[in-house]
C-alpha positions, 0 to 999 in steps of 0.5 A: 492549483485552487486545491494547493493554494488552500492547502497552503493556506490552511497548514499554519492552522494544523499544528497544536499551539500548546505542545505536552509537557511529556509523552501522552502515550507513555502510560498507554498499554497495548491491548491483547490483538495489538500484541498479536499484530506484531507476528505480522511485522516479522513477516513482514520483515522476512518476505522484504529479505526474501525478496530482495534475494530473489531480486540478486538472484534474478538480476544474476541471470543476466550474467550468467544464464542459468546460474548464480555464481557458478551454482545452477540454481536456475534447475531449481528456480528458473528466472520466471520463478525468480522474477514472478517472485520478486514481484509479488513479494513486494505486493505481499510485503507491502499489503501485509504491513498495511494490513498489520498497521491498520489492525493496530491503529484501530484499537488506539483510535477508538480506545475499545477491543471488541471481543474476540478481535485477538481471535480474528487477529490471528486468524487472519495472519493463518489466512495469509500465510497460506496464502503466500506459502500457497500462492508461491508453491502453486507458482513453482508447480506450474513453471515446472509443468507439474500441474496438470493442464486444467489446474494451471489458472486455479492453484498455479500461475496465471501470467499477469504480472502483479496479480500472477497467483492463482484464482483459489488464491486470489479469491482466498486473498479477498477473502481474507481482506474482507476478514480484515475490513470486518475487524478494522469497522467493529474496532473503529465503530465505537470512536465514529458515533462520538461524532466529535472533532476526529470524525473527519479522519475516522471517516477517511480512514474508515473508508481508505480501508474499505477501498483496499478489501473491495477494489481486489474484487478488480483481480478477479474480473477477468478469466481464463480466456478473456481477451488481453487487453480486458484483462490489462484493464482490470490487472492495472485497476488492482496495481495503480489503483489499490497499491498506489491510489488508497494505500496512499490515503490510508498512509496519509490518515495512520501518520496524521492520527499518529501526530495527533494522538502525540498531540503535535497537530490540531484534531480538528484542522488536521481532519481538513488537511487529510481530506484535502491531501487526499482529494489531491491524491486520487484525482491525480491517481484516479485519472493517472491509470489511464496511462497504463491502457495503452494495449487496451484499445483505448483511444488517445485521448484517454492515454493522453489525459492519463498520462497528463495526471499521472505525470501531475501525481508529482504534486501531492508528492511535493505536498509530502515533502513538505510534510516531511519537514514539518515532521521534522519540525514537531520532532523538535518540539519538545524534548521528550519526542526525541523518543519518535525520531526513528519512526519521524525520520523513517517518513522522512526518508519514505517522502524524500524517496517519493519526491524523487523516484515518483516525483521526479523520475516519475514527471520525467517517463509520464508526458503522453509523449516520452509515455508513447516512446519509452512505456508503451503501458 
């Protein structure tokens, strides 16, 4: 309550008093590595199509069995392939385009291209794609049986929802993400030793990216073996924490830079709003994990106060909807930032959705006691 009443307090004095006359990005000009990241969104926009056909293909079976309209496509893709892919697509997907956003971001906040960062680029879009292809290939080879028996948890399918990929793949994957954490410090590092009014941000943004490359080392904390409710415990330190907790604080950090470099919010005071938001965020988040412990043997107490903050996560949402009209409040600002609207409007609908499907819904399956009765996580 404290932090909300201060995060009210301080919203008035965000805004730039003194809007531009014109675009200030309009004789911006992309460097060579922001160029290549746009490979990335085409990826991006193919595994979100792939997945949501997977998704009909998946919820089809409940209908017929093993069958998609009459087509037995389930002797090709039984429904744990289609279900395993489904689900981590949306991980893939999602991963993928804040990693592409990050990659851009970088170079435009500290107005500097390393060298060879082009290069690392596109290395890093081959990394991913092997693997993804890799990842979902090996999946497919271990349903059908084909791997041989010692393969399985290395090349194949591990069983755990979210993280089902392999382990080679899992270790390629953090592999790649700290290929990707490397490029976004030696991008962002020039703009962090001016120690001027945007080092707030940088600083956050700096280490939100730090916690998306590091906190998948959570996935490889269990093995082959290792008893269920160990492995639950870290399985839900990559899902909660690396999907819901940073990529939130990394969302929060890239939409204010973005404002800030149109020059619609204050450098300075939006520094402090994303420090607090994103205070906001993890303690709600940080706390809330522990609601998914339930098969972990952990005493109800902890379930209880997990379930607590994770039902209070719907707070910082509230905070994002009202962020949503003050973006559309700046898209009114003057005329030439009609020119943003579809991207102002998409964190429009991205925050409305939030409020209501996190939010809302989200309060109402996350009191200890509905979370006792109807999750069971």
């Amino acid at each position: 309550g404290g932090m909300a009443a201060f995060y009210a307090s301080k919203k008035e004095e965000v805004h730039s008093d003194n809007f531009p006359l014109s675009d200030p990005l309009l004789n911006a000009i992309s460097t060579p590595s922001q160029r290549a990241v746009i490979k990335y969104f085409l990826i991006v926009s193919a595994l979100m199509l792939l997945q949501i056909i997977l998704g009909v293909i998946t919820a089809h079976y409940g209908v017929e069995g093993d069958a998609f309209y009459g087509i037995p496509v389930s002797e090709i893709l039984p429904y744990s392939i289609t279900r395993t892919w489904h689900t981590q697509l949306g991980i893939f997907w999602i991963a993928t385009a804040w990693l592409a956003t990050g990659l851009y971001i970088a170079p435009a906040v500290s107005g500097y291209e390393p060298k060879g960062q082009k290069l690392g680029v596109d290395i890093l879009f081959g990394a991913l794609l092997v693997v993804v292809l890799g990842s979902m290939f090996g999946q497919w080879l271990s349903v059908q049986h084909i791997l041989p028996d010692d393969a399985w948890f290395l090349f194949g399918h591990s069983g755990y929802e979210y993280i089902d990929l392999g382990r080679f793949f899992q270790i390629a994957l953090l592999v790649g993400l700290l290929l990707w954490l490397y490029l976004m410090v030696r991008a962002i590092k020039p703009a962090l030793k001016k120690n001027d009014d945007q080092k707030p941000i940088l600083t956050l943004f700096l280490i939100s990216s730090i916690a998306i490359a590091l906190f998948y080392f959570a996935a490889l904390m269990y093995g082959k073996h290792t008893n269920l409710a160990i492995a639950e415990f870290w399985r839900w330190w990559v899902v909660h924490l690396w999907v819901e907790g940073f990529f939130e604080v990394f969302a929060t950090v890239v939409i204010s830079f973005l404002f800030v470099r149109l020059q619609l919010l204050n450098v300075k005071t939006a520094g402090q709003a994303v420090v607090l938001s994103a205070t906001i965020f993890l303690s709600g988040g940080i706390i809330g994990t522990l609601h998914h412990l339930y098969f972990s043997g952990t005493p109800v107490f902890v379930l209880a106060l997990g379930s607590v903050f994770s039902a209070l996560e719907v707070v910082p949402l509230v905070f994002v909807g009202y962020e949503a009209w003050e973006n559309i409040r700046l898209s009114r600002a003057k005329e030439w930032v009609q020119k943003y609207k579809w991207p102002i409007y998409f964190f429009v609908s991205v925050a409305f959705w939030k409020l209501v499907g996190a939010g809302l819904f989200g309060f109402m399956i996350n009191p200890p006691i509905a979370l006792y009765y109807m999750q069971g996580l």
